[in-house]
KOLROZA-143171 format. One record per residue (C-alpha): z, x, y; residue in three letters. Coordinates in nm, 3 decimals. Example, Ala and Ser with C-alpha at 12.3 -4.5 7.8 and 13.67 -1.06 7.14 Angstrom:
2
@pz 0.780	px 1.230	py -0.450	aa ala
@pz 0.714	px 1.367	py -0.106	aa ser
END
This chain:
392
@pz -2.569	px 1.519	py -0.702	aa unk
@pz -2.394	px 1.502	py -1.018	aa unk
@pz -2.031	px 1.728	py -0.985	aa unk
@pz -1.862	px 1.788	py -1.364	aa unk
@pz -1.471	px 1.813	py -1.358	aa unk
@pz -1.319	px 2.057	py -1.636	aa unk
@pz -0.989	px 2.204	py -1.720	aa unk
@pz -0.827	px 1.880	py -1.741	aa unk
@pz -0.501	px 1.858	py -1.990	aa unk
@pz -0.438	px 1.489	py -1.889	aa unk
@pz -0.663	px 1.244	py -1.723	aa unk
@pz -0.474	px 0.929	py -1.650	aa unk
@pz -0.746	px 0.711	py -1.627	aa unk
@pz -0.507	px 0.354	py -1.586	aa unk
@pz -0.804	px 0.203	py -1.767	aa unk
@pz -0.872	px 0.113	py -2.174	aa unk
@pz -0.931	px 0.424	py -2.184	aa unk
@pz -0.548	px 0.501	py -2.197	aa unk
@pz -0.459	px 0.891	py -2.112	aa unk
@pz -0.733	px 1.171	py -2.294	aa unk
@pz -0.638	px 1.504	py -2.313	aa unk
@pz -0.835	px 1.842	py -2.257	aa unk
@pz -1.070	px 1.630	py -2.105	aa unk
@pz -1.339	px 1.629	py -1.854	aa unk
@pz -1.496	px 1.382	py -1.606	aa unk
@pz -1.849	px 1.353	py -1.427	aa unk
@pz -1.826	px 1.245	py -1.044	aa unk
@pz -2.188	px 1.097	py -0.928	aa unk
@pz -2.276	px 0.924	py -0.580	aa unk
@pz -1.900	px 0.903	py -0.505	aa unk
@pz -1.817	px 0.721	py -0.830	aa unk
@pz -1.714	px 0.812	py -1.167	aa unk
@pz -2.017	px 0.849	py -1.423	aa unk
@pz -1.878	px 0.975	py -1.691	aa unk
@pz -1.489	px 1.054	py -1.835	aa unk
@pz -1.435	px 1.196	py -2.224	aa unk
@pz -1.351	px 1.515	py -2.436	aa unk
@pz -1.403	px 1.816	py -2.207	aa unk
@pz -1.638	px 1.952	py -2.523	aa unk
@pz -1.892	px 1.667	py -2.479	aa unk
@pz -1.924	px 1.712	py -2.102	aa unk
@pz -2.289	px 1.658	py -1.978	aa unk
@pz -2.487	px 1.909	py -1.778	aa unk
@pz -2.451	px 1.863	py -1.428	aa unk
@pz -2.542	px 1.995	py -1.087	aa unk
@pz -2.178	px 2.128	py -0.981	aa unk
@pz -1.904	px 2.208	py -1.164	aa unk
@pz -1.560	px 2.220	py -1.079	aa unk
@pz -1.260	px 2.371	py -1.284	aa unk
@pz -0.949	px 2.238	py -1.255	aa unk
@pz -0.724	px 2.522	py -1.431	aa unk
@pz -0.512	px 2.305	py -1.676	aa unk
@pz -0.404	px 2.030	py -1.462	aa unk
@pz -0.325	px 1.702	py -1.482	aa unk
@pz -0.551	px 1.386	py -1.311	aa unk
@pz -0.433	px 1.069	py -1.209	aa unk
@pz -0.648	px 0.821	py -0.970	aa unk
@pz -0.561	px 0.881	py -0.623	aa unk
@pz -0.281	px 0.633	py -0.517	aa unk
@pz -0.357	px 0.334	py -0.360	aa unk
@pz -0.089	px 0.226	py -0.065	aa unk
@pz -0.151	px -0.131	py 0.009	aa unk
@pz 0.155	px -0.171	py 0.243	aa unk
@pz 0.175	px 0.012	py 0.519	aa unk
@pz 0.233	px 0.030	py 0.934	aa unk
@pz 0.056	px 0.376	py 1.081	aa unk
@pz -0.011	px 0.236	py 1.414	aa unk
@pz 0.281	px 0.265	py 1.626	aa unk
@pz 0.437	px 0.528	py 1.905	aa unk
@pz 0.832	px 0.647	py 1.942	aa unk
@pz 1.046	px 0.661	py 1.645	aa unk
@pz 1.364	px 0.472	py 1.567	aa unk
@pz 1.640	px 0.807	py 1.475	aa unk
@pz 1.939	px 0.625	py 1.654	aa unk
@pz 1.884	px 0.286	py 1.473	aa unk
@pz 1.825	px 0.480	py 1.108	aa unk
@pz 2.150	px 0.703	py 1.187	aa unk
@pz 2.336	px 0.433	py 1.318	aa unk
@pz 2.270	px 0.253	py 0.968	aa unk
@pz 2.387	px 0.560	py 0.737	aa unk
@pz 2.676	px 0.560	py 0.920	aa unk
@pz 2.715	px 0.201	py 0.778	aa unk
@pz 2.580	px -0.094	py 1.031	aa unk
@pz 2.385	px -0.347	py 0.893	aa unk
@pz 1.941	px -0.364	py 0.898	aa unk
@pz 1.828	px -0.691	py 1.041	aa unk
@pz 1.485	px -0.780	py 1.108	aa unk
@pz 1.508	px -0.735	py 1.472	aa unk
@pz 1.501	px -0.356	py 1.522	aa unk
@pz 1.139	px -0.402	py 1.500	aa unk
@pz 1.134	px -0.454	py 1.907	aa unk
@pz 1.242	px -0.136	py 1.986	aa unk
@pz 0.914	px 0.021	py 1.909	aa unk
@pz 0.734	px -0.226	py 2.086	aa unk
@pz 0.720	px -0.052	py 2.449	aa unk
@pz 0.659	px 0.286	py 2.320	aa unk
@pz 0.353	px 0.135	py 2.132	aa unk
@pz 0.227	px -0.074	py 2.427	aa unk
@pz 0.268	px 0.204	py 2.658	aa unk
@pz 0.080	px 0.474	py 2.434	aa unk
@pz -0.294	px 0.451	py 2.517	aa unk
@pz -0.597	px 0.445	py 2.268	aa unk
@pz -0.653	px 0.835	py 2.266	aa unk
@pz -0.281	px 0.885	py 2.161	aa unk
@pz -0.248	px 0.609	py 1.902	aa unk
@pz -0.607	px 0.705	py 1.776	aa unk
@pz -0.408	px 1.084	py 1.692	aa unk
@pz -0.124	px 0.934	py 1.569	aa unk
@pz -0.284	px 0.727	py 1.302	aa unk
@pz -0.486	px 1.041	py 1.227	aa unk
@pz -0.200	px 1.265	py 1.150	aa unk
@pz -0.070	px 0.977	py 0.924	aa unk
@pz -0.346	px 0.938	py 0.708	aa unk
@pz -0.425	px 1.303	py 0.700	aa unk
@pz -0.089	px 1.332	py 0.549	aa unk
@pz -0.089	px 1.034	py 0.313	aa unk
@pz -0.398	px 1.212	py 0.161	aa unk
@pz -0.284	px 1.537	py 0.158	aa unk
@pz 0.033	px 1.330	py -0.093	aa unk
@pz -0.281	px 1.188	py -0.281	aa unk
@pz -0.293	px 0.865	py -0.165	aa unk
@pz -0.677	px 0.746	py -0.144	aa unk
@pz -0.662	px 0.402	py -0.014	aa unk
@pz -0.429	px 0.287	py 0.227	aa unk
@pz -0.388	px -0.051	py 0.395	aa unk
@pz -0.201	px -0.024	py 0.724	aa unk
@pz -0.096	px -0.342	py 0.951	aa unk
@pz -0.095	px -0.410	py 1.370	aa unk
@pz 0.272	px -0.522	py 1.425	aa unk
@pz 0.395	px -0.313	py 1.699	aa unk
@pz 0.247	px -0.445	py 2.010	aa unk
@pz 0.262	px -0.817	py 1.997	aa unk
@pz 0.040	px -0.906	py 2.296	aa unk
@pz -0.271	px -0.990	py 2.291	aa unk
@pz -0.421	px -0.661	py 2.411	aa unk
@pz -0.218	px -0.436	py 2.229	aa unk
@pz -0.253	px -0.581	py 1.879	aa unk
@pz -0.674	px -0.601	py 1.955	aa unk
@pz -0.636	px -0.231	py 2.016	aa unk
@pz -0.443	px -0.149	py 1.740	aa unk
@pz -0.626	px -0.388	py 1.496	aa unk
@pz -0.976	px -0.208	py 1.596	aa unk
@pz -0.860	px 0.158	py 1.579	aa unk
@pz -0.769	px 0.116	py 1.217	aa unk
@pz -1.075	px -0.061	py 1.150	aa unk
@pz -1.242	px 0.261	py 1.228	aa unk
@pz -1.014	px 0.479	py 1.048	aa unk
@pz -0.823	px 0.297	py 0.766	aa unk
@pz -0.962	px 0.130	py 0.436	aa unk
@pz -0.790	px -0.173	py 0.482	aa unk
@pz -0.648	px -0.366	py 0.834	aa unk
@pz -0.417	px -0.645	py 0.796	aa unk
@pz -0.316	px -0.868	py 1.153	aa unk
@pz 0.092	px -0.894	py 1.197	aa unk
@pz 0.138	px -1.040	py 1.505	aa unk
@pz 0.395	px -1.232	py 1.359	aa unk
@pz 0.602	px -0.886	py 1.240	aa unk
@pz 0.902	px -1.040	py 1.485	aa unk
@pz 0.894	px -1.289	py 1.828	aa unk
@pz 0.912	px -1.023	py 2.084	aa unk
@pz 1.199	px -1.020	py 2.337	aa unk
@pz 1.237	px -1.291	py 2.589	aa unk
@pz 0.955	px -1.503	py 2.373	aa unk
@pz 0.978	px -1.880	py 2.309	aa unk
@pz 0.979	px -1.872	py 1.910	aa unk
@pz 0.735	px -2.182	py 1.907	aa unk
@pz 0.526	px -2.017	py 2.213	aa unk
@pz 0.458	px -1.701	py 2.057	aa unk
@pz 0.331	px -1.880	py 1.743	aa unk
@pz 0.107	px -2.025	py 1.915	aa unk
@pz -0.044	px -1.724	py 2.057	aa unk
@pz -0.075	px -1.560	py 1.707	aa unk
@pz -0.236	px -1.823	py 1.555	aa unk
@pz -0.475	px -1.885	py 1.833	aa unk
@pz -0.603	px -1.586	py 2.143	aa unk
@pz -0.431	px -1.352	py 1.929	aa unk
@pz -0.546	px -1.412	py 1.638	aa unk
@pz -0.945	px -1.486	py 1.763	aa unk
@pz -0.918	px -1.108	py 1.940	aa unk
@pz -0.840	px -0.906	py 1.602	aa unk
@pz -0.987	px -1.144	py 1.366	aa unk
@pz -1.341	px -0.923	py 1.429	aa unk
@pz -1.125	px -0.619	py 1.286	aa unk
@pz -0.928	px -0.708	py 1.020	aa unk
@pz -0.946	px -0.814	py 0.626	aa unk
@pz -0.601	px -0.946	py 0.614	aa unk
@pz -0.294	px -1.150	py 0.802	aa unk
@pz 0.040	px -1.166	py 0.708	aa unk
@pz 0.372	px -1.279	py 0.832	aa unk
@pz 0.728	px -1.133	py 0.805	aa unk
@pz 0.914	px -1.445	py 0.665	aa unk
@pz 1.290	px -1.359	py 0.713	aa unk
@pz 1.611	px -1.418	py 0.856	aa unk
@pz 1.579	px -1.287	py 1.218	aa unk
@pz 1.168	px -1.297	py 1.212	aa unk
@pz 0.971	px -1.615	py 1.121	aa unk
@pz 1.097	px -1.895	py 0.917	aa unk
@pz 0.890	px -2.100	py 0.643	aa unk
@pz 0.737	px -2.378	py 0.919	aa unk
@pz 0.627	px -2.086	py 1.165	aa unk
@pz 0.516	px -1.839	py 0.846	aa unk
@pz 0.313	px -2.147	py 0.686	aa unk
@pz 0.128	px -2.190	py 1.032	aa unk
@pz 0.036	px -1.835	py 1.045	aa unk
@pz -0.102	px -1.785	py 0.702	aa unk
@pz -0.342	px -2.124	py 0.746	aa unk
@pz -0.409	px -2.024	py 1.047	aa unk
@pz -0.564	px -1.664	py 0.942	aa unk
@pz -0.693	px -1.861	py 0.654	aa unk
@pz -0.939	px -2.092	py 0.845	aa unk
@pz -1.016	px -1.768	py 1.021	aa unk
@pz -1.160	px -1.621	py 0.685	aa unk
@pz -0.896	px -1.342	py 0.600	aa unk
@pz -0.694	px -1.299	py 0.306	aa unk
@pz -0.289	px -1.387	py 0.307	aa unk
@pz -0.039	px -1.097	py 0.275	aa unk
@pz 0.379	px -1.222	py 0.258	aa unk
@pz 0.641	px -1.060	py 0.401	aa unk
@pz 0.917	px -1.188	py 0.190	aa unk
@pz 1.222	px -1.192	py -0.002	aa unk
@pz 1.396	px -0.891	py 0.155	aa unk
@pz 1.697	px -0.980	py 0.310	aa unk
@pz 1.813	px -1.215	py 0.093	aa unk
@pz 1.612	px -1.512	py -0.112	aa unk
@pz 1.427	px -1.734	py 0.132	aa unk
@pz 1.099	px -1.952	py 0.093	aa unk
@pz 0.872	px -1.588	py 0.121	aa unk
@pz 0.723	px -1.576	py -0.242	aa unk
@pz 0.722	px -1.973	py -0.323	aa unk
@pz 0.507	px -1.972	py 0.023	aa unk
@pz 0.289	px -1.639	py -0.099	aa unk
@pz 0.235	px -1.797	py -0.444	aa unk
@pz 0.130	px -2.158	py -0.343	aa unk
@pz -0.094	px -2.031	py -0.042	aa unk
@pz -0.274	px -1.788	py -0.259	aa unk
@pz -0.158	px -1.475	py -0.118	aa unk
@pz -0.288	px -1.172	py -0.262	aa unk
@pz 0.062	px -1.035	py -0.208	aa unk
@pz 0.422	px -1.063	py -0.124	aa unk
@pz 0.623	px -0.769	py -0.050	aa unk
@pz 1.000	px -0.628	py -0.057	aa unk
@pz 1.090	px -0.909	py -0.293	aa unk
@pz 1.454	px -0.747	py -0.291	aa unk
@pz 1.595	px -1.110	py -0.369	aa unk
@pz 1.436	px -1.306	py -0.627	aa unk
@pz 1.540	px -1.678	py -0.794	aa unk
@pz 1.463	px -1.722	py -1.181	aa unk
@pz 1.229	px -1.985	py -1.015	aa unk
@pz 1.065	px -1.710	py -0.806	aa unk
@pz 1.001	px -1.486	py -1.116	aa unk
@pz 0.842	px -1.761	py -1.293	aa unk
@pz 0.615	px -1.860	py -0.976	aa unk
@pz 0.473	px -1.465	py -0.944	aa unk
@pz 0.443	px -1.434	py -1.321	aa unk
@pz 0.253	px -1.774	py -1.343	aa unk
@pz 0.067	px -1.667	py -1.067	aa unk
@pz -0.243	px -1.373	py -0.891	aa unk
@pz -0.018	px -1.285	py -0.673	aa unk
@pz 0.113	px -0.949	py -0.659	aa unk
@pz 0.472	px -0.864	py -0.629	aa unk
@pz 0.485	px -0.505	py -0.398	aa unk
@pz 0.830	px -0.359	py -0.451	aa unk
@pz 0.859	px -0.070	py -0.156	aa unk
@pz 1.131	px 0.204	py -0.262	aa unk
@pz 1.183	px 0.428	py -0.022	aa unk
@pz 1.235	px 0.119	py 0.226	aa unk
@pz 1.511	px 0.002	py -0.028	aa unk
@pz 1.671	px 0.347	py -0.028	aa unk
@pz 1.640	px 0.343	py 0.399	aa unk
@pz 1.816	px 0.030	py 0.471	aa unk
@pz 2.040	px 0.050	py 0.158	aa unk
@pz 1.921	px -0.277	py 0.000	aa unk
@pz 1.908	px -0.345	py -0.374	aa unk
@pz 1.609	px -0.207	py -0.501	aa unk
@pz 1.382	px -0.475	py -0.609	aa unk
@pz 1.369	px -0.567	py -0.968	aa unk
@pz 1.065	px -0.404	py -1.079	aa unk
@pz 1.163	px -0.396	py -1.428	aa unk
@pz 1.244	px -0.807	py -1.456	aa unk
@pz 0.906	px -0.832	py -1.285	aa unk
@pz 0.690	px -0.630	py -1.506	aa unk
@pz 0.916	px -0.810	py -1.833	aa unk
@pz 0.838	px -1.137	py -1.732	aa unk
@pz 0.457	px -1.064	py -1.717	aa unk
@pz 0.410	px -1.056	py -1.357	aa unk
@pz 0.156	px -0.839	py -1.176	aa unk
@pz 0.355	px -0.522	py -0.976	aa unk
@pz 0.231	px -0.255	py -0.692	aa unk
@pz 0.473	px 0.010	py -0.558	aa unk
@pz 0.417	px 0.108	py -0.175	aa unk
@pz 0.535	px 0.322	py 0.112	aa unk
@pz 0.600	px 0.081	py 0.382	aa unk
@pz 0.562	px 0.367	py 0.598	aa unk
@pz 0.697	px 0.276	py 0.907	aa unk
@pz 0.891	px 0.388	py 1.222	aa unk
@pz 1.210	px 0.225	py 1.149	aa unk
@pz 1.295	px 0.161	py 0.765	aa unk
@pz 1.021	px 0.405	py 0.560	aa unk
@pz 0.903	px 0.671	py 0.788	aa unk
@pz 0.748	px 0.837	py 0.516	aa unk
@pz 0.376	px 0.807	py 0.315	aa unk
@pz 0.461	px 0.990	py 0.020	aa unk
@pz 0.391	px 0.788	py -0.270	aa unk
@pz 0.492	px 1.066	py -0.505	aa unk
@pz 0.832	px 0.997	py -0.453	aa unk
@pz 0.832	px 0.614	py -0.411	aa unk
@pz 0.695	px 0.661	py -0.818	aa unk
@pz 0.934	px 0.894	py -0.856	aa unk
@pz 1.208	px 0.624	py -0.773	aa unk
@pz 1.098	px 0.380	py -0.965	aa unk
@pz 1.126	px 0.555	py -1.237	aa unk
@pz 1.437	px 0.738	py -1.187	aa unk
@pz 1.626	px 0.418	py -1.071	aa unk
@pz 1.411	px 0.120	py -1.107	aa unk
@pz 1.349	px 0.171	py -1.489	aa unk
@pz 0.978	px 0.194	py -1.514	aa unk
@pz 0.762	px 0.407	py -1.759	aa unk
@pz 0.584	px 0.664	py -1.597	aa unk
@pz 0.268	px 0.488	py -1.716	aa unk
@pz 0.366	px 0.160	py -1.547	aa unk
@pz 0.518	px 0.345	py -1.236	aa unk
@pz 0.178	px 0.478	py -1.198	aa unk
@pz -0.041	px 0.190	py -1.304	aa unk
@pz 0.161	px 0.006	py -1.005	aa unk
@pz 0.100	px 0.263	py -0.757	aa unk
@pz -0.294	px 0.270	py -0.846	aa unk
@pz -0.400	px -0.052	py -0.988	aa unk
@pz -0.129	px -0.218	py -0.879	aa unk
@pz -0.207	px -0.145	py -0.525	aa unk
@pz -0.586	px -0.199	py -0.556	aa unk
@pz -0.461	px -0.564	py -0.689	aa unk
@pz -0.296	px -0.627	py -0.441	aa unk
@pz -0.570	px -0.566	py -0.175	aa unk
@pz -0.848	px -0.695	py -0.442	aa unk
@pz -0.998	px -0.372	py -0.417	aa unk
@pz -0.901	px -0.358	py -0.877	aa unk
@pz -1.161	px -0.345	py -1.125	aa unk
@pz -1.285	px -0.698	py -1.247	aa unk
@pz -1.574	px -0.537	py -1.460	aa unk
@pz -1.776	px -0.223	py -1.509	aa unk
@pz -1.590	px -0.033	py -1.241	aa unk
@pz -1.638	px -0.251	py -0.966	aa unk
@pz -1.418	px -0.462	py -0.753	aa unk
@pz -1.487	px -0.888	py -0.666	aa unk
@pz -1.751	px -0.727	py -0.393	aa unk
@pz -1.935	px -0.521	py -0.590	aa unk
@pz -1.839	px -0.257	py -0.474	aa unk
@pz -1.635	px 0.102	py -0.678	aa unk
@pz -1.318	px -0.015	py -0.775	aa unk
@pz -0.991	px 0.168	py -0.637	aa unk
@pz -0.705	px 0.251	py -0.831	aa unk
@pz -0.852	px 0.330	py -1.204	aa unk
@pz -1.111	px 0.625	py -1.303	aa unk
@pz -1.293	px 0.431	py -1.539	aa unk
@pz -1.671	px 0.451	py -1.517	aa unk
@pz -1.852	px 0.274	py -1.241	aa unk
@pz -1.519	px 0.303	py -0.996	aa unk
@pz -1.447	px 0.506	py -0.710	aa unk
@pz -1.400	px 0.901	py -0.797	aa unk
@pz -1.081	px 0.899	py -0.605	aa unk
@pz -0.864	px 1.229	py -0.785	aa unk
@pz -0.533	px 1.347	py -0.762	aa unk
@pz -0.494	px 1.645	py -0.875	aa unk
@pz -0.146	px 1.754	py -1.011	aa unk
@pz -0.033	px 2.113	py -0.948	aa unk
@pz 0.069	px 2.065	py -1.274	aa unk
@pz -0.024	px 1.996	py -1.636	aa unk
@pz 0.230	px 1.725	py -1.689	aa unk
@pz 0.201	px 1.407	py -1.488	aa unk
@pz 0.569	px 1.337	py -1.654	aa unk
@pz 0.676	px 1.559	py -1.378	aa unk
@pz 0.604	px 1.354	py -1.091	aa unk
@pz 0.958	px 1.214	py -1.200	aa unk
@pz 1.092	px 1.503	py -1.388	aa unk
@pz 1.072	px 1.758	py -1.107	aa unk
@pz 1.125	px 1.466	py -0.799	aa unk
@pz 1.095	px 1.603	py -0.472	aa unk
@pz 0.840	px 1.872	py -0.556	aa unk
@pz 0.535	px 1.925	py -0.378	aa unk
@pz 0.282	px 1.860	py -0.657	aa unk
@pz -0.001	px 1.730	py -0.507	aa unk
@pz -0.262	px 2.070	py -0.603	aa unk
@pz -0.613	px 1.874	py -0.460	aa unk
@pz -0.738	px 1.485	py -0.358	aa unk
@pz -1.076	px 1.398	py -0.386	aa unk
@pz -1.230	px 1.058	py -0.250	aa unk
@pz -1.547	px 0.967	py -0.390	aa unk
@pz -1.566	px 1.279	py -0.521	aa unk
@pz -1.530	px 1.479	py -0.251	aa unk
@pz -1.234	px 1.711	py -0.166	aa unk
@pz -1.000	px 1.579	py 0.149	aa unk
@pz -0.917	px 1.910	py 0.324	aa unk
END
């Protein structure tokens, strides 16, 4: 069935297509058919009337870690009040996690994505990371294979308490890493001061490699370190935080198909620079903004405001601030458009509503998108649709 879109002042389409006003836009088997002026519309089965707002493709979150119990309060208050982040906090989660069950972390996750949709985010990657055993990571790698778009493996998020360093690599990159390989598309590696250094992180990423899944990076956050250089010669479809970047570092992501994921609200949480969007979009590389929603430095899914931010403070059009949160995301988990709206397999591209891709909407309870930075903090999110269909 065939649904019509109208009453559309500005459909962002973050294709060639550019931005069309008083438009209209024809949703068919959960892809976009057809997009133009609302006055040439086609006939269709349904119609749906948008009253005058503005339409952006849903956002696309490809960094993200839903699966996790307990929350981290103390730590985050303890750091406004002026200690300093280091990659270790990531522990405390762990027994909470371990000790919460299936049926519990099942409604957890859930409630996260409802949310993240309800924010009009379409497509969201989340990571294992928060139960570092063997079990625990299986279980958390196959309940967001049945509820999540896209699963990356992080056993190697930090070396859990009491853990040989060279020990526990060795269990991610082999039991570990044969358990959730059946569930995930991804693996990736927090390469940082306090987590895993460039040896250890190299080992990992082969390792999930010559098990078939693509190479995510952890990098760059804390200070410069070996994190992109490692992304950008293994292939990685990503490296994220990238607080810290070398000249050289620059030139290697701009040079390179590797996507630089700058994460804004986890800048703002742990009080880091924010990372230099701006230098990386000026020196041609590729850019995705993110929630790194997550317990301890970026409890929070809502992409709104992470554009919002990098607009307000990292310099960004609103064009590019969006591109990054939609195409940019959909890059960075190869999910982007290569050619007649369809990703590398085929199938409706994320990220873009040009024909041929996914009919992922958000609609703006607005008629501006401008004021997605212009009004920050407002709830503006009027309606999501994926594939065309509205997400209660």
């Amino acid at each position: 069935m065939a649904t019509l879109f109208t009453g559309i002042s500005e459909l962002r389409t973050v294709s060639e297509a550019g931005t069309l006003r008083e438009a209209a836009l024809v949703a068919e088997g959960g892809a976009v058919a057809w997009i133009g002026p609302a006055g040439d519309a086609p006939a269709c089965d349904d119609a749906v009337d948008l009253g005058g707002r503005a339409v952006l493709p849903g956002w696309v979150d490809s960094h993200s870690h839903m699966i996790f119990d307990g929350d981290r309060a103390e730590e985050f208050e303890a750091r406004m009040a002026g200690q300093d982040y280091a990659a270790g906090g990531i522990a405390v989660t762990m027994k909470a996690t371990r000790g919460a069950g299936e049926k519990r972390l099942r409604r957890l996750l859930r409630q996260r994505l409802a949310a993240a949709r309800a924010g009009g985010t379409t497509c969201m990657e989340t990571k294992t990371g928060y139960g570092l055993d063997v079990d625990s990571e299986t279980l958390a790698a196959r309940i967001a294979a049945e509820e999540a778009d896209e699963v990356t493996f992080l056993g190697a998020h930090v070396v859990p308490p009491g853990a040989d360093a060279e020990e526990y690599v060795d269990l991610v990159c082999g039991d570990m890493l044969a358990a959730v390989a059946p569930h995930v598309g991804w693996i990736d590696v927090f390469c940082e001061r306090g987590a895993f250094n460039e040896e250890h992180s190299r080992r990992v990423l082969e390792a999930g490699r010559a098990a078939g899944l693509g190479l995510r990076v952890h990098g760059n956050q804390l200070g410069e370190g070996p994190g992109v250089a490692l992304a950008v010669e293994l292939g990685a479809a990503s490296v994220d935080h990238v607080n810290y970047l070398s000249d050289a570092d620059v030139e290697a992501l701009a040079a390179s198909e590797t996507v630089a994921t700058v994460l804004p609200a986890c800048d703002l949480s742990t009080r880091q620079p924010l990372a230099p969007a701006r230098r990386l979009l000026d020196a041609g590389a590729r850019v995705a903004i993110a929630s790194n929603l997550n317990p301890g430095t970026s409890y929070t899914s809502a992409m709104t405001f992470c554009v919002a931010t990098a607009v307000l403070q990292q310099r960004l059009s609103l064009d590019e601030a969006i591109a990054a949160a939609t195409s940019g995301g959909a890059r960075a988990l190869r999910r982007h458009d290569v050619g007649s709206g369809l990703d590398a397999q085929g199938r409706p591209a994320k990220g873009t509503l040009a024909v041929g891709a996914a009919a992922d909407l958000h609609v703006l309870d607005t008629a501006h998108a401008i004021d997605l930075a212009y009004r920050p903090g407002m709830p503006l999110t009027w309606r999501t649709y994926v594939a065309g269909r509205r997400v209660a």
